[in-house]
C-alpha positions in Angstrom: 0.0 0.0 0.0 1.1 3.9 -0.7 1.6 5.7 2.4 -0.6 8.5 3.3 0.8 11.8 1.9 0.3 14.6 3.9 -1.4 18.0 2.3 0.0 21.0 3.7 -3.5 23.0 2.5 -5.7 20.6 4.0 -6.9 21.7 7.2 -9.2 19.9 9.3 -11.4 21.2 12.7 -12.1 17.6 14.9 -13.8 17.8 18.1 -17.3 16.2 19.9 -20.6 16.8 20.1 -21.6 20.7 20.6 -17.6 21.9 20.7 -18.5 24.9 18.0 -17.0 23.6 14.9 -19.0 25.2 12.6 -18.3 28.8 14.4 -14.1 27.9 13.9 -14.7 26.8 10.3 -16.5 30.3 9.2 -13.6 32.0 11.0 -11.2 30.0 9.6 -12.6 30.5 6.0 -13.2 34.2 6.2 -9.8 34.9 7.6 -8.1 33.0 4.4 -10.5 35.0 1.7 -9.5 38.3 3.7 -5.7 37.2 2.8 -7.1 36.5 -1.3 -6.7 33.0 -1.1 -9.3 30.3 -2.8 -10.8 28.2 -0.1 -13.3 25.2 -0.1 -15.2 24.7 3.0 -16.5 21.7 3.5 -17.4 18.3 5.7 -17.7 15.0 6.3 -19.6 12.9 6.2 -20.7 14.6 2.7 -19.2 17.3 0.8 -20.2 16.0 -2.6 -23.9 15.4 -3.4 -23.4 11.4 -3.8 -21.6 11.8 -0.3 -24.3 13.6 1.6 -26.8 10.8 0.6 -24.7 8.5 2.3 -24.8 11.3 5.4 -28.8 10.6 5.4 -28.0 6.8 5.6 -25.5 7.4 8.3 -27.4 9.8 11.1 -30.6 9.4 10.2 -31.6 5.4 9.7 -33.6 4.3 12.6 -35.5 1.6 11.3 -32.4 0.1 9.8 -29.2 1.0 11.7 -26.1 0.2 10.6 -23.9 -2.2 12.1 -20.5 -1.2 13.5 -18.7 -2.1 10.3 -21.3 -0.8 8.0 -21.2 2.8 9.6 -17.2 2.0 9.4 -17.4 1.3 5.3 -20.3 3.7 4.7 -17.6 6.9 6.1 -15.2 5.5 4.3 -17.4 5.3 0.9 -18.2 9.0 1.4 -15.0 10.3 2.0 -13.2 8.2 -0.8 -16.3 10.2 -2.7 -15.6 13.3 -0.7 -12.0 13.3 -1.5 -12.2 12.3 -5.2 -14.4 14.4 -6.1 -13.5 18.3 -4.3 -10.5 17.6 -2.1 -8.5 16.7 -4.3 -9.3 18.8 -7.7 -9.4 21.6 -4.8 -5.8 21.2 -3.8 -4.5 20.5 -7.4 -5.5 24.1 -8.6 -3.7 25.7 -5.3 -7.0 26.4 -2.9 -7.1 26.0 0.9 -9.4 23.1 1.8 -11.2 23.3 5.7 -13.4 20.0 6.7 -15.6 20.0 9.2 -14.2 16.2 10.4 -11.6 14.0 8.6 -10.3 10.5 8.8 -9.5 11.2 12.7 -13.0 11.2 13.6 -13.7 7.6 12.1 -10.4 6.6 14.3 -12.5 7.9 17.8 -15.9 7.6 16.7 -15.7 3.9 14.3 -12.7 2.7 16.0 -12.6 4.1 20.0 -16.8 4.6 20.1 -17.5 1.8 18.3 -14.7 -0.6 19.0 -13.8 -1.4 15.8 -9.7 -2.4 14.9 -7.2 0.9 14.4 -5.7 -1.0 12.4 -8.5 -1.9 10.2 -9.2 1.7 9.8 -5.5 2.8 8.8 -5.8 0.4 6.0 -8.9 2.0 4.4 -7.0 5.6 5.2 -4.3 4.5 3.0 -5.8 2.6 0.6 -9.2 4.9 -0.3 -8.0 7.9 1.3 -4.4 8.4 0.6 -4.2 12.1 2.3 -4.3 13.7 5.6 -4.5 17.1 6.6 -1.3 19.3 7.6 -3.2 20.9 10.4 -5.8 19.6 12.5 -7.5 21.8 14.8 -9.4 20.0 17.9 -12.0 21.6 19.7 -11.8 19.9 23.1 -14.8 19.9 25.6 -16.2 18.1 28.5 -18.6 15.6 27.2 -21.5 16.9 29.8 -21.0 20.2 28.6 -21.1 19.6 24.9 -24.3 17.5 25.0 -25.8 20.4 26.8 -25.3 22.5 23.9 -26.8 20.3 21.2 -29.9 20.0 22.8 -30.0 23.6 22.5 -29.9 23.6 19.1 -33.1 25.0 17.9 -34.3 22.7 14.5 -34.0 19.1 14.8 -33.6 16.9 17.3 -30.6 14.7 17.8 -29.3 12.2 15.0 -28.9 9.0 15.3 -25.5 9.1 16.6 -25.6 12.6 18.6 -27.9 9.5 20.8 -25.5 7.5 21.5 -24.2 7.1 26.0 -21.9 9.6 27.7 -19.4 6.2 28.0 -19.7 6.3 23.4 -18.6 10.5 23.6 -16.2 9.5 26.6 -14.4 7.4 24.7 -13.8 9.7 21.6 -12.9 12.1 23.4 -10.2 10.0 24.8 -9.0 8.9 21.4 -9.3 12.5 19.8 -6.7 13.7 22.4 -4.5 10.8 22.4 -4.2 11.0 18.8 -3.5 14.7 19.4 -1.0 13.6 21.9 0.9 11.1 19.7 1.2 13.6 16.9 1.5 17.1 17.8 3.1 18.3 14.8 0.1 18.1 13.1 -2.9 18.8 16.4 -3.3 21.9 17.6 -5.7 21.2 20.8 -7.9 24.4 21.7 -10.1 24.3 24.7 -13.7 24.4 23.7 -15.3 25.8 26.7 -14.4 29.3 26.1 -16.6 31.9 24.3 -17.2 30.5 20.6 -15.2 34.0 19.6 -12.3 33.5 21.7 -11.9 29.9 20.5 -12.7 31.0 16.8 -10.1 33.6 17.5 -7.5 30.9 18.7 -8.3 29.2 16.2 -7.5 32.0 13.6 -4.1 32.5 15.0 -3.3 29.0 15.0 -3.8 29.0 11.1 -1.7 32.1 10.6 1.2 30.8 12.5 0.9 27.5 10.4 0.8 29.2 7.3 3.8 31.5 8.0 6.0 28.1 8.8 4.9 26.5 5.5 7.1 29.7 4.5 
């Protein structure tokens, strides 16, 4: 198998259940079109239209629900989709990519939540994937707190998998900051219980300071 090429211009914002991600991504995005650069800002699961079909299967099939490996293969299928079809045609022509969740949330959610083999998982990176992201920004917060704040989401209720136990968001948060912890060139962890500004700020500086290394 190839090994997984990293993609300085990929950047990815991972984190649980209510940690603000969508807040960091805006910031993130309007901070590179302020500098003139082409950015695609995007997520996972979905992205692409054939990928956000897969999204319904995923969070909303309660009559049906996948098993462990299915959810597994179904991520997989979308981000191979996801990746194929915008990453990748995003990066060749020189444009900043930001996801909204990457291959590390299948490691803690598939692989910690779920129990599923790491190993397993690093395979399908490599061979459907082949990329990861030069910077990963993860939103950390308390697993109490961030389930406070998604049922204070007005619209919907809760998907299928924002239903899962405290002990399922437990364990990926454990895995999102030991992954953080084993490779810390590539984490940046930012403490999600601020004020969704100051972390969005954070955030913002985080990206600048990456950028200005890449030289």
């Amino acid at each position: 198998m190839s090994p997984v090429r990293t993609e300085p211009r990929l950047v990815t914002v991972e984190g649980g259940e209510g940690a603000g991600k969508s807040t960091v991504l805006a910031a993130l995005r309007d901070s590179l079109l302020a500098q003139g650069a082409e950015v695609v800002a995007t997520r996972e699961p979905g992205g692409t239209p054939l990928a956000e079909r897969i999204r319904g299967l995923l969070l909303h099939t309660d009559d049906d629900p996948p098993a462990p490996d299915t959810e597994l293969l179904l991520m997989f299928a979308a981000r191979a989709q996801h990746v194929h079809a915008r990453v990748l045609p995003a990066l060749e022509r020189g444009a900043w990519v930001l996801s909204d969740r990457f291959t590390d949330s299948s490691h803690a959610y598939q692989g910690a939540g779920r129990g599923l083999d790491g190993a397993f998982i690093d395979a399908l990176e490599q061979r459907v994937v082949g990329i990861r992201p030069g910077l990963t920004l993860l939103l950390d917060l308390g697993v109490a707190e961030g389930r406070g704040r998604t049922r204070q989401r007005a619209g919907a209720g809760p998907d299928r998998i924002e239903r899962e136990q405290d002990a399922f968001f437990e364990r990926v948060r454990e895995a999102f900051l030991a992954r953080a912890q084993a490779q810390p060139d590539r984490f940046r962890v930012l403490d999600a219980t601020r004020p969704a500004l100051e972390v969005a700020a954070e955030a913002v500086a985080c990206l600048r300071a990456y950028r200005e290394g890449l030289g």
